[in-house]
C-alpha positions as CSV (number, residue, x, y, z in Angstrom):
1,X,-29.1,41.2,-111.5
2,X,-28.5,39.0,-114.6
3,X,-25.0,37.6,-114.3
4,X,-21.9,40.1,-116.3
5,X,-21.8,37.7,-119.2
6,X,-19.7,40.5,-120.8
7,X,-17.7,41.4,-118.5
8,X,-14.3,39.4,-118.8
9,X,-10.6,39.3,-119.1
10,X,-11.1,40.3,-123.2
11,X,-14.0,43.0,-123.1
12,X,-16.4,45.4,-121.4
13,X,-19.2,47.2,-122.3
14,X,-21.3,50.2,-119.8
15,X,-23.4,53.0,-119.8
16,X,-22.3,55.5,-117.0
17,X,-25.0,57.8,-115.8
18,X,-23.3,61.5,-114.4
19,X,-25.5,62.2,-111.6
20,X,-24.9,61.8,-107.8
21,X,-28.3,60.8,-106.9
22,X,-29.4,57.1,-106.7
23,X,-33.6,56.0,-107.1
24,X,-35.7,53.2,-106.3
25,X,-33.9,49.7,-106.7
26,X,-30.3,52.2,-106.6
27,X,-30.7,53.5,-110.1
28,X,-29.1,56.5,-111.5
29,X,-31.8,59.7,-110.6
30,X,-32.2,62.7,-112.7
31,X,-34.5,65.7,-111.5
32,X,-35.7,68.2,-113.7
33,X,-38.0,71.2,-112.9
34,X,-39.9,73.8,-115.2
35,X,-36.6,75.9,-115.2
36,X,-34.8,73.3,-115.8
37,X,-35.6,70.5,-117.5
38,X,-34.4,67.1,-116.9
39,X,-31.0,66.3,-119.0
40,X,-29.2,62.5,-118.8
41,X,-25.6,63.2,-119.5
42,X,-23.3,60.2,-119.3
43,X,-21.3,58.0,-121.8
44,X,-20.6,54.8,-123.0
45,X,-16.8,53.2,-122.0
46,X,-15.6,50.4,-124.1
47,X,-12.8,48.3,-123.0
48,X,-10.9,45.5,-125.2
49,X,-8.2,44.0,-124.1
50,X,-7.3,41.8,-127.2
51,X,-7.6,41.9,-130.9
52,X,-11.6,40.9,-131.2
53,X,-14.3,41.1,-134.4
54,X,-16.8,43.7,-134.2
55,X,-18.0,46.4,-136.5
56,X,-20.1,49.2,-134.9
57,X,-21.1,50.9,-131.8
58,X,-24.4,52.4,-131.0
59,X,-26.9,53.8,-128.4
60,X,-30.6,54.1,-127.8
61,X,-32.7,55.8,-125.7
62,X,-36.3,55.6,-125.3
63,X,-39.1,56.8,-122.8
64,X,-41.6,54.2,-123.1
65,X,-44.8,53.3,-120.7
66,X,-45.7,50.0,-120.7
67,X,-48.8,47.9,-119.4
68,X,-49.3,44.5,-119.1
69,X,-52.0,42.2,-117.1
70,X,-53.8,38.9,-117.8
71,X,-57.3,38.1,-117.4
72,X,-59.3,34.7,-117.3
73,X,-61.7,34.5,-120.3
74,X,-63.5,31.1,-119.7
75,X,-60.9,28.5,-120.2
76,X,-58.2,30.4,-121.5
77,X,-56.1,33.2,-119.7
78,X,-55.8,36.4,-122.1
79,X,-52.6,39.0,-122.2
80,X,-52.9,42.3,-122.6
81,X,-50.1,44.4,-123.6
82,X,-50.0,47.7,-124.9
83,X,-47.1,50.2,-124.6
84,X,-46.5,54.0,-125.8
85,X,-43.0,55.3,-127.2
86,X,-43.3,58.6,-125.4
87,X,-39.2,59.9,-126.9
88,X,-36.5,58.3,-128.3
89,X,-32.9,58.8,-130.1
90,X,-29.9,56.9,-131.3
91,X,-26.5,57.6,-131.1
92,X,-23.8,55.7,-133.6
93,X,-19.9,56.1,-132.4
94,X,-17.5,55.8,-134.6
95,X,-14.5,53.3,-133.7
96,X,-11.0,53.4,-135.8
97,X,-10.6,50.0,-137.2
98,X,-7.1,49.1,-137.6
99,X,-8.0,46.3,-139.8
100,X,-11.4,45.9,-141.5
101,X,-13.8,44.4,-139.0
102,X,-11.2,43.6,-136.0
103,X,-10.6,46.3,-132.9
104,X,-7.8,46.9,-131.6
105,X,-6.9,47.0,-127.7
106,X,-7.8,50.4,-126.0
107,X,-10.3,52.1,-123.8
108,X,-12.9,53.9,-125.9
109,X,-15.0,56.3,-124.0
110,X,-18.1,58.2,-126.3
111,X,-20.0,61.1,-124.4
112,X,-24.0,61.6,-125.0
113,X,-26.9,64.1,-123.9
114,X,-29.9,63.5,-123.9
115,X,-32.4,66.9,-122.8
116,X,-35.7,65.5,-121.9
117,X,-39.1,67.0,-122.8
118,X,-40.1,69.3,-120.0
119,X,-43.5,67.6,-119.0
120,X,-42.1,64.0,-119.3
121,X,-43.6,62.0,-117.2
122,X,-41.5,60.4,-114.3
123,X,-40.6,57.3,-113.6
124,X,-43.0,54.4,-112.6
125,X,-42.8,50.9,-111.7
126,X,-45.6,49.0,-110.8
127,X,-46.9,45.1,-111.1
128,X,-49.1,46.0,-114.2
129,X,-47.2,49.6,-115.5
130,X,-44.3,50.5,-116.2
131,X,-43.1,53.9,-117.5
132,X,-39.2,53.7,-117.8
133,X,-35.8,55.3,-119.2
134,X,-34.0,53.1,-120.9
135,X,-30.2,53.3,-122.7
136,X,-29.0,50.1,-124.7
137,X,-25.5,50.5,-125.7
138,X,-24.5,47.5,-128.4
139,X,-21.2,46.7,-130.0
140,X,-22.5,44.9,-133.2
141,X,-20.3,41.7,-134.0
142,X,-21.6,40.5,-137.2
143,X,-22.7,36.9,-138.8
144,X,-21.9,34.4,-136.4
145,X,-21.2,36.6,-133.4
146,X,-23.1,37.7,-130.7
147,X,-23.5,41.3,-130.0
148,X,-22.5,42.9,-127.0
149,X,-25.7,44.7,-125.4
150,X,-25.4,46.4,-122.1
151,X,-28.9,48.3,-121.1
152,X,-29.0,51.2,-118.2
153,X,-32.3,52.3,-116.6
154,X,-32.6,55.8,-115.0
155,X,-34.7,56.8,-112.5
156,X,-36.4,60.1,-113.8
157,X,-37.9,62.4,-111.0
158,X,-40.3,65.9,-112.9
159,X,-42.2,68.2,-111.0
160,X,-44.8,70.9,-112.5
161,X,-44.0,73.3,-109.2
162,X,-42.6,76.4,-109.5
163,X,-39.7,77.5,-107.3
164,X,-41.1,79.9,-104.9
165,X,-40.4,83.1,-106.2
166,X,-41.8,87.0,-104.8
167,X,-45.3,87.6,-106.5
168,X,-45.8,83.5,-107.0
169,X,-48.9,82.6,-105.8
170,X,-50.2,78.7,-105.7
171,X,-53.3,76.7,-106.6
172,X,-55.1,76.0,-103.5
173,X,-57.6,73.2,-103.9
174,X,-60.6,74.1,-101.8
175,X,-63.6,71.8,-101.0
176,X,-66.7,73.7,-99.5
177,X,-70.3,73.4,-98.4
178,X,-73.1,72.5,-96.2
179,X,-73.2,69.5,-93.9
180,X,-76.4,67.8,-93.6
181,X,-77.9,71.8,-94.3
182,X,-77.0,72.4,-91.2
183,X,-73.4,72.9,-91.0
184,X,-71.1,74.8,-93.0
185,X,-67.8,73.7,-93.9
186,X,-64.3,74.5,-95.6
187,X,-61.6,72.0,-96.4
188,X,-58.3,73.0,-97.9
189,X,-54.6,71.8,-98.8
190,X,-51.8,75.3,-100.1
191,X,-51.4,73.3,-103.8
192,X,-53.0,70.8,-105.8
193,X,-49.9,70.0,-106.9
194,X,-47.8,67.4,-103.9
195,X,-44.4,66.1,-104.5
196,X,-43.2,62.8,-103.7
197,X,-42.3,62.5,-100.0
198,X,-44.0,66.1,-99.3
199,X,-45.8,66.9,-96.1
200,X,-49.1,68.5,-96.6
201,X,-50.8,70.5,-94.1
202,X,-54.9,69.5,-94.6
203,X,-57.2,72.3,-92.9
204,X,-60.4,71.5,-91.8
205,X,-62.9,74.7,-90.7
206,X,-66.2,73.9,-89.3
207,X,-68.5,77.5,-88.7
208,X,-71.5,77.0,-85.8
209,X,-74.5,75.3,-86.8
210,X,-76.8,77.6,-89.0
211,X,-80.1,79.3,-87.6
212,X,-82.6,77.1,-89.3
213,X,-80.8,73.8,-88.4
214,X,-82.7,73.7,-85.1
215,X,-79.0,72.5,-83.5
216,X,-78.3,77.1,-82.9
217,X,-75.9,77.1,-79.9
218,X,-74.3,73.4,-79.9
219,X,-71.1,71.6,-80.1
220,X,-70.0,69.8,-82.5
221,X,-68.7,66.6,-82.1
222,X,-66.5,64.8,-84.5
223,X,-66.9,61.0,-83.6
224,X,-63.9,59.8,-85.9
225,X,-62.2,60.6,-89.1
226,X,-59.6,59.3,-91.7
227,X,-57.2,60.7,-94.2
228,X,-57.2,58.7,-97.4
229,X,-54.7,59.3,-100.4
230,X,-55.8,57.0,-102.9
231,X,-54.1,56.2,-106.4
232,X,-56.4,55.0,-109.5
233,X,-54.9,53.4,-112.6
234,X,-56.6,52.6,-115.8
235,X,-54.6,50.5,-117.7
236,X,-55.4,50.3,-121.6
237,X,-55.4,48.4,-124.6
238,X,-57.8,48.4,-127.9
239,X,-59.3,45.2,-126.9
240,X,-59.9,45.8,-123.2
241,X,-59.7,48.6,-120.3
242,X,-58.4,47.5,-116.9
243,X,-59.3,49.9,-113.7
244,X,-57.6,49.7,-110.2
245,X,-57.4,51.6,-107.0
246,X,-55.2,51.5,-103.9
247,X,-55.3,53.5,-100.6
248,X,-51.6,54.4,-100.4
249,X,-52.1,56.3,-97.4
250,X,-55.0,55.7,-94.4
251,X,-54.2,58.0,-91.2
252,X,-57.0,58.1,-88.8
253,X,-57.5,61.0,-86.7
254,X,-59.7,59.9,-84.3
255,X,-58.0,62.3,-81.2
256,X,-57.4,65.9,-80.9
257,X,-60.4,67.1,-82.0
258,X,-62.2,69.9,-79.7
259,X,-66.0,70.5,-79.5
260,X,-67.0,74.0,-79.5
261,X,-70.0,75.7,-80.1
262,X,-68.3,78.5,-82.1
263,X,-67.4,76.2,-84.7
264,X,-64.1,73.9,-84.9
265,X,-60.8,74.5,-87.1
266,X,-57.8,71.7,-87.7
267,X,-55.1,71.5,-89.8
268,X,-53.8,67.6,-90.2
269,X,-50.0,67.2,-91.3
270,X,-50.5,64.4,-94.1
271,X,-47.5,62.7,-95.1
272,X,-46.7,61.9,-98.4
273,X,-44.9,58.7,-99.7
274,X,-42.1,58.2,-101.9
275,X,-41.7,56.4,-105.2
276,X,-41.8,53.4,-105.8
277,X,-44.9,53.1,-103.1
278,X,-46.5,55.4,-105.0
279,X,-46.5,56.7,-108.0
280,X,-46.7,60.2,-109.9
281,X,-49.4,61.6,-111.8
282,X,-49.6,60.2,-115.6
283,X,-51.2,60.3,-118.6
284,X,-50.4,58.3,-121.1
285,X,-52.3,56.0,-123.5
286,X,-51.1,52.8,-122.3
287,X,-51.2,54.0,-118.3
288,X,-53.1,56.5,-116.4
289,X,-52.1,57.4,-112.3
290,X,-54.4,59.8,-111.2
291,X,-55.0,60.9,-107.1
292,X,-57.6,61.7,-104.9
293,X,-57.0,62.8,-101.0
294,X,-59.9,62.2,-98.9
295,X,-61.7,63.2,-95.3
296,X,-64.1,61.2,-94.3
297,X,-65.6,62.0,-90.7
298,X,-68.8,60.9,-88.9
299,X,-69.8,64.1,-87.3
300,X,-73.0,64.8,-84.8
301,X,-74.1,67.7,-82.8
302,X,-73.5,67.6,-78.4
303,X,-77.3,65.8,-78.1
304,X,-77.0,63.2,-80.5
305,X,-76.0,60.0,-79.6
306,X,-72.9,58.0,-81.8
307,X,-75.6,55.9,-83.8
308,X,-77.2,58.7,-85.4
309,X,-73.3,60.6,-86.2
310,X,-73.5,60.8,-89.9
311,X,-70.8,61.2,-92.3
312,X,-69.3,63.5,-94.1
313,X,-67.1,62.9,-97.0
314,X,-64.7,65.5,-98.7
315,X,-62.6,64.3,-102.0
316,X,-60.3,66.6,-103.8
317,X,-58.3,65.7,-106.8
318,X,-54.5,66.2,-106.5
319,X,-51.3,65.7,-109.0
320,X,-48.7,63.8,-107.5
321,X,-45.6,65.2,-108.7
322,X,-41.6,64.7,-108.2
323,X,-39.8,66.1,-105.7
324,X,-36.9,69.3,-106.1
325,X,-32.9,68.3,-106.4
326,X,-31.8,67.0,-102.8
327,X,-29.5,69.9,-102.1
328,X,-27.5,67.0,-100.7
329,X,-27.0,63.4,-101.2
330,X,-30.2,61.3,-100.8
331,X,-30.3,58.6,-97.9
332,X,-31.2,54.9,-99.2
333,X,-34.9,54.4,-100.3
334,X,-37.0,53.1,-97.9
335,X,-38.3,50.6,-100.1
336,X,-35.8,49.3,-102.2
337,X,-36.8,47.2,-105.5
338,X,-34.5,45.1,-107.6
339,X,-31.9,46.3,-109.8
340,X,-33.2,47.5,-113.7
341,X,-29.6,47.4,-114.4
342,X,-29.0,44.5,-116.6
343,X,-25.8,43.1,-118.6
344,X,-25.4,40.2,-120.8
345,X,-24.1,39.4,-124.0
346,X,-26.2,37.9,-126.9
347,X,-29.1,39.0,-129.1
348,X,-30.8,42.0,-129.0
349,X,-33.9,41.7,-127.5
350,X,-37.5,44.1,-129.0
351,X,-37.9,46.3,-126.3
């Protein structure tokens, strides 16, 4: 946290977020859903204490996502930075001037709104992306004078879900066919769409080996298997296209499993991380979060030995979403990052 430069004996400047709920690195979290979209209501509290020079008062909002990354081109180390304004608005507040260009001593409190698309995208912080919600409230002080500035991230949680509801029925995402030719196979989550912090029940369905596999009448033996959730990121910029991948979750499930000749059914209880660890699905120009969740087993019938177990590999793409309104106050994050909040007083900066 940048030291409250503006916070004295003579002045104050804020943004106050109205909303109960607190985010990664304690920021202010709004949740919106398809019936409701997300809505930042708050307001902006000036405080003088003595006679001081200053003209206006305004605020801006903007939604922007942001990537930045270096790379070594021979001797010299390139940049890249390419960003997206994905909404934005400004607010000017009108403050009684007793005397042209001086403000008086009083508390002057200015309410805004601000109804968010219904598909934003929510929030993201990452080392290389950023997507972010962003007020700057500044109280301009003329030639000579630095501006007050006092900027306010918000932590902005959307889903795509619908609340369950009589006749709603969701997407399954289904991953079938034939191991090896010789064994058929069904793998299956309830939704492709998982929120934040969701546990998702993962059902595996092996059927007995088929007639012509020559393996009619034997058990199957799973010799290990993983769970994988994996996040890719494409960063972008017109001179250059960066790619990434990270296994957010790994959950091997080597035990439990029980050969039968009759076939073999599981259902694995996959649980989802919060944000920041990982992040929601996006697609913007600048940054791209897309998700895969993976099975990969090494399977063999009763006869074979472990060498010749061979694997099987089932990927299924998956929109990570955010999660409904806590229908009660959140506990602390489990991983916290540093403040956005940030105060000073000086120039305004180009972001």
């Amino acid at each position: 946290m940048l030291p409250n430069f503006n916070q004295d004996k003579k002045k104050s400047l804020q943004v106050i977020i109205l909303t109960p709920f607190r985010g990664p690195g304690n920021l202010p979290a709004i949740y919106g859903t398809p019936e409701v979209p997300p809505k930042i209501c708050g307001y902006v509290e000036l405080i003088i204490k003595e006679d001081i020079k200053a003209s206006d008062l305004d605020l801006n909002f903007r939604v922007k996502s942001h990537a930045r990354w270096a790379k070594q081109r021979g001797e010299a180390r390139v940049v890249y930075k390419s960003k997206e304004i994905l909404q934005k608005n400004f607010h000017q507040f009108p403050i009684k001037h007793e005397r042209p260009g001086i403000i008086s001593p009083g508390t002057f409190r200015f309410d805004f709104e601000e109804v968010l698309n219904k598909h934003t995208p929510s929030s993201i912080h990452g080392q290389r992306s950023w997507l972010s919600y962003r007020f700057a409230a500044t109280l301009h002080r003329g030639f000579l004078q630095r501006n007050m500035v006092f900027k306010q991230d918000v932590w902005v949680f959307n889903t795509c879900i619908p609340s369950p509801r009589h006749g709603y029925l969701p997407t399954p995402c289904v991953f079938a066919g034939v191991w090896e030719s010789h064994l058929p196979f069904t793998c299956s989550i309830p939704n492709e769409n998982i929120m934040l912090g969701e546990t998702v029940p993962l059902t595996i369905q092996f059927r007995p080996f088929i007639s012509s596999s020559g393996l009619v009448g034997q058990e199957l033996v799973v010799v290990n298997a993983v769970v994988k959730l994996k996040q890719y990121t494409r960063l972008w910029h017109k001179w250059d296209v960066k790619n990434e991948k990270k296994v957010v979750v790994e959950m091997p499930v080597n035990q439990g499993w029980t050969p039968g000749k009759d076939g073999m059914e599981r259902t694995i209880m996959v649980s989802v991380p919060s944000a920041p660890r990982l992040s929601c699905t996006t697609i913007t120009e600048p940054v791209r979060k897309t998700h895969r969740l993976k099975l990969i087993m090494r399977l063999k019938a009763a006869s074979m030995s472990d060498k010749h177990a061979k694997e099987l590999r089932i990927e299924m793409p998956v929109n990570i979403t955010g999660p409904r309104p806590p229908t009660v106050h959140p506990p602390p994050d489990e991983e916290e990052l540093p403040p956005y909040s940030s105060v000073w007083e000086g120039r305004n900066d180009s972001d």
